[in-house]
C-alpha positions as CSV (number, residue, x, y, z in Angstrom):
1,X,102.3,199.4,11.9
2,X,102.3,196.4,14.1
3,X,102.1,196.1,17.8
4,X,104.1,192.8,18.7
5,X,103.3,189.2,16.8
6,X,103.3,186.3,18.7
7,X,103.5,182.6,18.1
8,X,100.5,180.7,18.9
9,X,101.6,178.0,21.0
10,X,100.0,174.5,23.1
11,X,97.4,173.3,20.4
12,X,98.0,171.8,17.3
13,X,94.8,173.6,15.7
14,X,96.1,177.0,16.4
15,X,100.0,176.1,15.4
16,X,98.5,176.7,11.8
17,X,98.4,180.3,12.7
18,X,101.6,180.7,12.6
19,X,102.0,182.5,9.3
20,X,101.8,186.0,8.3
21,X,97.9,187.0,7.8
22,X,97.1,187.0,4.8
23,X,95.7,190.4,4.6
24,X,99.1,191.9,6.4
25,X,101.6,193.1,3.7
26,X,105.2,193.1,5.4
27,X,106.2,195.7,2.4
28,X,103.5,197.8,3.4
29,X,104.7,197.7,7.2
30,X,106.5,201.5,9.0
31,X,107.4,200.1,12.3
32,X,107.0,197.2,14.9
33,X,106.8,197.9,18.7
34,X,107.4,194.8,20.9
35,X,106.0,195.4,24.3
36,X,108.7,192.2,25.7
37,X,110.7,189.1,24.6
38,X,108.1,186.4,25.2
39,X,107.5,183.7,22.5
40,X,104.0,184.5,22.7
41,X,104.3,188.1,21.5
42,X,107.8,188.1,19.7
43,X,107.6,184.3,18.3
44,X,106.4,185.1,14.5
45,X,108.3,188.2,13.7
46,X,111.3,186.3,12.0
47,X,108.5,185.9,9.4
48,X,108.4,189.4,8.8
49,X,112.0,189.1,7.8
50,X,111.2,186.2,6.2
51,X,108.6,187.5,4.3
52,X,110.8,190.7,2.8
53,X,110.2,193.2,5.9
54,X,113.3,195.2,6.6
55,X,111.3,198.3,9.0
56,X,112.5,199.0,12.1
57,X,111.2,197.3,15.3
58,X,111.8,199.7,18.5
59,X,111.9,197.8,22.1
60,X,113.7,198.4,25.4
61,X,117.1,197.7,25.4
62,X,117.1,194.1,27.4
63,X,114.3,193.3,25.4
64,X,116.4,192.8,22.1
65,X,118.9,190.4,23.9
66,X,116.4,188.5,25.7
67,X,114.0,188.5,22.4
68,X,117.1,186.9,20.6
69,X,117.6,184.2,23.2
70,X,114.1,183.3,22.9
71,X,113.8,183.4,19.3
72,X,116.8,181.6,18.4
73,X,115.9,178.9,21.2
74,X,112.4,178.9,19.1
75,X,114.2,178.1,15.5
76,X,116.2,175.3,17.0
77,X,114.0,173.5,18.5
78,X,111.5,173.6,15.2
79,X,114.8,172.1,13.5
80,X,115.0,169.4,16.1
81,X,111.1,169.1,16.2
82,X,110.8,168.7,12.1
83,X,114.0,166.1,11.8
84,X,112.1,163.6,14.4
85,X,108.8,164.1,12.4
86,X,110.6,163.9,9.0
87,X,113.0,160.6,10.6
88,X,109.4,158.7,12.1
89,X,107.2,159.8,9.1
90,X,109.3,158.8,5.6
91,X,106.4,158.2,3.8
92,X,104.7,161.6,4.5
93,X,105.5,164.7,3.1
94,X,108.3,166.3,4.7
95,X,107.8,169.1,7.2
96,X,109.8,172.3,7.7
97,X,110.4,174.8,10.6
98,X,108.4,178.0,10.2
99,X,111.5,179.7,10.0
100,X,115.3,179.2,10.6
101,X,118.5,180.7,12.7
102,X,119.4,182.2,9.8
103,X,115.5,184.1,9.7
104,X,116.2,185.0,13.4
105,X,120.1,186.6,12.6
106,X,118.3,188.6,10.2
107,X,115.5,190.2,12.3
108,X,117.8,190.9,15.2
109,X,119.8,193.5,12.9
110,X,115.8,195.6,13.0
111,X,116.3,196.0,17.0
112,X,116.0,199.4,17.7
113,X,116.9,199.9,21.4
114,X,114.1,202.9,23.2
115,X,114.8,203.9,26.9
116,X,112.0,203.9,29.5
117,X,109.7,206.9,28.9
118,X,111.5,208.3,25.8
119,X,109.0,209.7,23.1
120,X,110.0,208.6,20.0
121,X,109.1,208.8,16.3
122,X,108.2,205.0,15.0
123,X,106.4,205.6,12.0
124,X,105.1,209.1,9.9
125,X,102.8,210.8,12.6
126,X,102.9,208.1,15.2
127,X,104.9,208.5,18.4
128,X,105.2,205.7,21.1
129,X,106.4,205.6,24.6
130,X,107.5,202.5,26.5
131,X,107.2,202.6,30.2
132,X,107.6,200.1,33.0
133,X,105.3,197.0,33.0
134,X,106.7,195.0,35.8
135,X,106.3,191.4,34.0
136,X,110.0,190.4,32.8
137,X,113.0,192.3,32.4
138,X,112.4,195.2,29.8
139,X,108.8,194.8,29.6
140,X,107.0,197.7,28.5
141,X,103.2,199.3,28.1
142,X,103.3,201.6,24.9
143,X,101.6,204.6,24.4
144,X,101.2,205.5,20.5
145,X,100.2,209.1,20.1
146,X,98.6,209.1,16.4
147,X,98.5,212.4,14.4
148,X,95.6,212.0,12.1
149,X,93.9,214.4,9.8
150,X,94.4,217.2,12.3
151,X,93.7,215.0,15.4
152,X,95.8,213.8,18.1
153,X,94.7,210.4,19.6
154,X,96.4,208.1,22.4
155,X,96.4,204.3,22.3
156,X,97.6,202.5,24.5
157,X,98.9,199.0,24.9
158,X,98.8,197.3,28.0
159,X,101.7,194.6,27.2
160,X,101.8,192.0,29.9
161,X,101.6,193.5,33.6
162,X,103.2,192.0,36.2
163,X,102.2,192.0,39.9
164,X,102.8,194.7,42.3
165,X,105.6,194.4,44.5
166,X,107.2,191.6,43.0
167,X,110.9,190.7,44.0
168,X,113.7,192.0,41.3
169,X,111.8,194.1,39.0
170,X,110.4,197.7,39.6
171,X,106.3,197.5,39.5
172,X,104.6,198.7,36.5
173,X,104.1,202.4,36.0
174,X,101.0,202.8,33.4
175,X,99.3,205.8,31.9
176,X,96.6,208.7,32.7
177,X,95.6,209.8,29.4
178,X,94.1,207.6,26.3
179,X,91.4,207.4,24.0
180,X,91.7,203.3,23.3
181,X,93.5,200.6,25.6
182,X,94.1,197.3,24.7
183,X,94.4,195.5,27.3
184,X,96.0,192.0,28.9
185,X,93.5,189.7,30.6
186,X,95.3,187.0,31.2
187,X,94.0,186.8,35.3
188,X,91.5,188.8,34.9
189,X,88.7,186.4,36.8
190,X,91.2,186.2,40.5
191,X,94.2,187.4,42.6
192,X,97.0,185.4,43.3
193,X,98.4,184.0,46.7
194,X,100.0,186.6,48.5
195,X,104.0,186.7,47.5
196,X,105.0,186.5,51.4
197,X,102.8,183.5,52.0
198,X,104.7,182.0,49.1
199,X,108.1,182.8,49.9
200,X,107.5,181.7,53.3
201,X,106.3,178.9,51.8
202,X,109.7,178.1,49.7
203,X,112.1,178.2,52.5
204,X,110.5,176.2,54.2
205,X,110.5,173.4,51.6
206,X,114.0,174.4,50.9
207,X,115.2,174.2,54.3
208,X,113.2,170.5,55.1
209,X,115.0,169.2,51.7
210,X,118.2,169.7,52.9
211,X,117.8,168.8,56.5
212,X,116.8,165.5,54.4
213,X,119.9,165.5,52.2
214,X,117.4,164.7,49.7
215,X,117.7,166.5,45.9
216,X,115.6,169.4,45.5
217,X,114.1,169.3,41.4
218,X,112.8,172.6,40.1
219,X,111.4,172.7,36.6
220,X,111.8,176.5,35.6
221,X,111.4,178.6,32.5
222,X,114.6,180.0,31.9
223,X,113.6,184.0,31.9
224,X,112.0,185.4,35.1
225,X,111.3,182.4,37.3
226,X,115.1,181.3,37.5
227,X,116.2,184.4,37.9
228,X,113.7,185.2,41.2
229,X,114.2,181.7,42.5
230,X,118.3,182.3,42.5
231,X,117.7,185.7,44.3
232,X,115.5,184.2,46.9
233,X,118.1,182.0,47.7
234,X,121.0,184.6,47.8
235,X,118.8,186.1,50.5
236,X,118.3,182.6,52.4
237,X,122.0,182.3,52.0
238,X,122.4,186.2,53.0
239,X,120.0,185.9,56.4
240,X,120.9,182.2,57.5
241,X,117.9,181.1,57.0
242,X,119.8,178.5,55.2
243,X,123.2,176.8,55.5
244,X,124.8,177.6,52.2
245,X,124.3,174.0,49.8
246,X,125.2,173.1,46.2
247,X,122.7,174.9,43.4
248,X,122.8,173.7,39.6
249,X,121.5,175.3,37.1
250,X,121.1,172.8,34.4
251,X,120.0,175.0,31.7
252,X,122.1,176.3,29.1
253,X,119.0,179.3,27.9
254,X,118.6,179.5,31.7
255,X,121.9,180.5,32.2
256,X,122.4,182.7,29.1
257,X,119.5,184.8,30.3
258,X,120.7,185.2,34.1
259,X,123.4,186.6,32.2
260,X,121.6,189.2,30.7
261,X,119.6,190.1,33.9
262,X,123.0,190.2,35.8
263,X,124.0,193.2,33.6
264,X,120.9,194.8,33.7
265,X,120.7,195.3,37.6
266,X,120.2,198.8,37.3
267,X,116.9,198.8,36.4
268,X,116.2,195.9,39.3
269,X,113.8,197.5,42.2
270,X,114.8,199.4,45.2
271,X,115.0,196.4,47.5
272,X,117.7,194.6,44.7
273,X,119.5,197.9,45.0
274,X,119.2,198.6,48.9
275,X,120.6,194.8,48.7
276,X,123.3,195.1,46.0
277,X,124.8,198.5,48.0
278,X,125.1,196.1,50.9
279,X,127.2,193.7,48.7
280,X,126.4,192.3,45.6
281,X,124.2,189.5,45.5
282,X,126.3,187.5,43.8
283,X,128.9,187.1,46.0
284,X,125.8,185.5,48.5
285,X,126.0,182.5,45.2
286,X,129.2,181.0,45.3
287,X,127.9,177.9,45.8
288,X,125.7,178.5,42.4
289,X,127.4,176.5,39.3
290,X,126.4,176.6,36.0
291,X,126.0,173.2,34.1
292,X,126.5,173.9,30.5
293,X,127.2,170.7,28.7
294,X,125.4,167.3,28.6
295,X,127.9,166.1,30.6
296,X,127.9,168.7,33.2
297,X,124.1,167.8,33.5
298,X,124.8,163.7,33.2
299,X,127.2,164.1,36.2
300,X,125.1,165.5,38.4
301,X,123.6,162.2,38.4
302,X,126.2,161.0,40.9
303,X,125.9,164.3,43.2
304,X,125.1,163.5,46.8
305,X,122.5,165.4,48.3
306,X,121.4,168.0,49.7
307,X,121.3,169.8,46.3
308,X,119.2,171.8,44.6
309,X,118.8,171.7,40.4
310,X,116.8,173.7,38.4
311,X,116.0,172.8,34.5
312,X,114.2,173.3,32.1
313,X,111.4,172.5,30.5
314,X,109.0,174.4,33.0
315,X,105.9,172.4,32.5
316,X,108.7,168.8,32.2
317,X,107.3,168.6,28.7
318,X,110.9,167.7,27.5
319,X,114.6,169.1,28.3
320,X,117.1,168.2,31.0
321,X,114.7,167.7,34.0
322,X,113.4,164.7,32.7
323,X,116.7,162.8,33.1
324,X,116.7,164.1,36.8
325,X,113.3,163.4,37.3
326,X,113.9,159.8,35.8
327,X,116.5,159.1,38.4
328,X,114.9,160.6,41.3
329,X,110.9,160.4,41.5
330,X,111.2,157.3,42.5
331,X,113.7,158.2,45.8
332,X,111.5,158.8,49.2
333,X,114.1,161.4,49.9
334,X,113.3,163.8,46.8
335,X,111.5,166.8,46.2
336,X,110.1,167.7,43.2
337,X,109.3,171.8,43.4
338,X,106.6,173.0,40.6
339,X,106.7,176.8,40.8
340,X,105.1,177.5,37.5
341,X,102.1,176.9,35.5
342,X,101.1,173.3,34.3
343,X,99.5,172.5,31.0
344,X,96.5,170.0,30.9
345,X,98.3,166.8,29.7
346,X,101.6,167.7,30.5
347,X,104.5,165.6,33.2
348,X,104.2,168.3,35.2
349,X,100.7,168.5,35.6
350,X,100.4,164.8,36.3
351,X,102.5,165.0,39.3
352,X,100.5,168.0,40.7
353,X,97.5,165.9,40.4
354,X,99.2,163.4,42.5
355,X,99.6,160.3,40.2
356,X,101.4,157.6,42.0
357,X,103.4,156.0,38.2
358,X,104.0,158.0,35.4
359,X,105.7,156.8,32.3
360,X,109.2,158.3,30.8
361,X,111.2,156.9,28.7
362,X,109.3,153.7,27.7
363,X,109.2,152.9,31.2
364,X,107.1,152.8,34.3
365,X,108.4,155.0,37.1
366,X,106.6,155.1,40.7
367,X,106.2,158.2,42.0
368,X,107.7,158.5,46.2
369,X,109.3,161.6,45.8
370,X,107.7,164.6,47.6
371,X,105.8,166.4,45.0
372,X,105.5,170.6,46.2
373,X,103.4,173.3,44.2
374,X,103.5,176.6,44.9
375,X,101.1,179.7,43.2
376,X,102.5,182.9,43.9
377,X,105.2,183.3,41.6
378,X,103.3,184.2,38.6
379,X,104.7,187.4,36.4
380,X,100.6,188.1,35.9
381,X,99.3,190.8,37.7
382,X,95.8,189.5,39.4
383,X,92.8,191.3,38.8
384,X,93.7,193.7,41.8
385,X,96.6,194.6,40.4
386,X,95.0,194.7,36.7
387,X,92.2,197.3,38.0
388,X,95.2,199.5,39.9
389,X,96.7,199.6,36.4
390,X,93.8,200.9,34.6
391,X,92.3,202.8,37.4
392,X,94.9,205.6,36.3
393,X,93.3,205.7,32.9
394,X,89.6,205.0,33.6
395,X,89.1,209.2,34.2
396,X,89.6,209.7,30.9
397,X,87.1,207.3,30.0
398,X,88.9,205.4,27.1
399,X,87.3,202.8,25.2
400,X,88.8,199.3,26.0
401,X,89.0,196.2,24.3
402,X,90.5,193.2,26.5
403,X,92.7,190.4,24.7
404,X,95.5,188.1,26.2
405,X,93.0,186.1,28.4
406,X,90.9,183.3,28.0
407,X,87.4,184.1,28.5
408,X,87.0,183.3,31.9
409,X,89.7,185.8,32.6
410,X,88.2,188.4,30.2
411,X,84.4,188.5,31.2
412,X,85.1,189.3,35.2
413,X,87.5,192.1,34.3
414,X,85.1,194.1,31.6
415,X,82.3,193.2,33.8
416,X,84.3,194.5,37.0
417,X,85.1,197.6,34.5
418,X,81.3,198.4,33.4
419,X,80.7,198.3,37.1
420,X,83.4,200.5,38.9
421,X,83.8,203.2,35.8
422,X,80.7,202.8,33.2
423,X,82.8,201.6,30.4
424,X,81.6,199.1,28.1
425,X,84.4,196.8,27.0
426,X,85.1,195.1,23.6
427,X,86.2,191.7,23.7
428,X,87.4,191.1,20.0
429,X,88.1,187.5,19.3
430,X,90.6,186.1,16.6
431,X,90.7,187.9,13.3
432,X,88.4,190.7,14.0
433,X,88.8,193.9,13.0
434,X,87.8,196.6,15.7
435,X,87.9,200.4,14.4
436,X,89.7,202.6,16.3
């Protein structure tokens, strides 16, 4: 069976990875498990469908929409991405998308939905539980309890685990008992700025943008970071800590997924629902409006400020915030607000490290806007949070093998791990096979 399959995403050496191994028959497959909808660990599994598998694949229940967002987000833009190479390169052979809408419609019909701490059967002999892993709506650590030649053995698989006492989503639950964890890594080397200082930190760039009447950009990644950012400011709205102002969002996958979360809200934290019992948080929004179309998003163009607009892309690697950004980095008055992770080369990370002109378009722009960062939003638990996780497990002594990290995230955590419970840990790199 197979334990998620991500795309490999950010450098064009590892994009050719992006296949089905060679050594992994699809026909030979029981079951998937997806621990959560993220590209990076649902992103090749229309290739399983592709490829002739037609198993099940069990998730939680908000895991199969959001999945479906992503993937078929993930097909189109491979469309759009082969058409420009295929339109600029005629005399090259022609490229394809790794897979198509119609690979995606097929795999979602394999969704099994599993509730939160059910036990169920996903292949001969092999039971899994999902429980709470506090990183995006419907993430999940699995348990597998294998049945093997007379013996019962627990593995279990970390997913991605989100920081404690996050805003929205209920903190991640864990296990006590196995005899193998895999485990995510991802900050494994540090702890992140403490929320408060951060949200603190927020309102008070909120409120100075629209004493300013200036235009508040935020680049956001349409699952988990729009949706925290639109319930912080329901609460600014809700406490007048803020005068009520105009909020676009400018994203059409931003605003499908705030979608899903909004009927998911039962499974939202105890503050959400303290909140929601109050009066729904919605109604603390009505000056929220969605901006579907091209045209919704051209005209906001001619909005006055004070106004706040979040769009996507998150790292300004492409999508709608570019045409804002085109129109407004160069206004004394604006505020760009970078509330996610930057990749080396990208927009985004050139205005965090403070460039003064960047180029868009085919033109030169000059940076005056007001460029903000803030680092405590991340869905990663720190390594705090990451040794509170496996500190439940560490009395029974598993062995532990750390992936989902680059190595500077991955040596601190095993070392930290050797030290505190006298467990070696496996660090497996790319194609290696570790026996269980």
């Amino acid at each position: 069976m197979v334990v998620d399959f991500g795309m490999f995403q950010g450098f064009s050496e590892k994009e050719g990875l992006n296949k089905v191994p060679a050594a992994l028959d699809p026909l030979k497959i029981d079951a998937v498990v997806l621990t959560h909808g993220h590209l990076d660990h649902c992103g090749r599994l229309p290739l399983l469908a592709k490829a002739g598998y037609h198993g099940p694949i069990f998730t939680t229940e908000p895991t199969i929409p959001l999945a479906s967002l992503i993937l078929r987000d993930s097909a189109h833009l491979q469309a759009m991405d082969a058409e420009r190479y295929n339109r600029k390169h005629p005399d090259k052979e022609p490229t394809e998308p790794i897979y198509s809408a119609k690979d995606v419609d097929d795999l979602i019909g394999l969704f099994k939905p599993v509730n939160y701490d059910q036990r169920v059967e996903v292949a001969p002999g092999i039971r899994a539980q999902f429980v709470e892993a506090g990183h995006m709506l419907g993430s999940a650590s699995i348990r597998l309890t294998v049945e093997d030649g007379g013996k019962t053995k627990n593995i279990v698989f970390s997913g991605d685990v989100g920081p404690k006492g996050a805003p929205i989503l209920k903190d991640a639950v864990g296990f006590h008992q196995a005899d193998f964890v895999v485990m995510e890594s991802t900050y494994g080397d540090r702890d992140h700025k403490p929320l408060a200082e951060t949200v603190e930190e927020f309102e008070g760039i909120v409120n100075k943008a629209v004493a300013s009447k200036g235009k508040l950009l935020v680049p956001v990644f349409a699952i988990g970071r729009t949706q925290l950012l639109l319930y912080l400011l329901a609460q600014m709205f809700r406490n007048k800590t803020v005068q009520k102002f105009p909020i676009f969002l400018d994203s059409p996958m931003a605003i499908q997924a705030t979608k899903i979360y909004w009927e998911h809200m039962s499974l939202f934290d105890e503050e959400f629902q303290a909140l929601s019992r109050e009066r729904p948080l919605t109604q603390d929004l009505t000056s929220l409006k969605a901006t579907p179309t091209a045209q919704d998003s051209m005209a906001l163009n001619d909005q006055p400020g004070p106004c706040l607009i979040m769009a996507g892309a998150g790292m300004c690697s492409g999508g709608r915030i570019l045409h804002h950004l085109r129109h407004n980095l160069s206004k004394p008055e604006a505020c760009v607000l970078i509330v996610g992770y930057q990749g080396e080369g990208s927009l985004g990370r050139r205005l965090v490290d403070g460039e003064k002109e960047v180029s868009m378009f085919g033109e030169k722009i000059q940076v005056r806007a007001t460029i903000h960062t803030l680092g405590g939003f991340s869905a990663h638990a720190g390594q705090t949070d990451l040794m509170d996780w496996f500190g439940h497990l560490a009395a029974a002594h598993p062995r532990v093998a750390l992936t989902h990290g680059e190595d500077r995230g991955r040596l601190p955590l095993a070392k930290l791990i050797q030290e505190r419970y006298g467990i070696k840990v496996v660090l497996p790199q790319l194609g290696e096979t570790v026996e269980l």
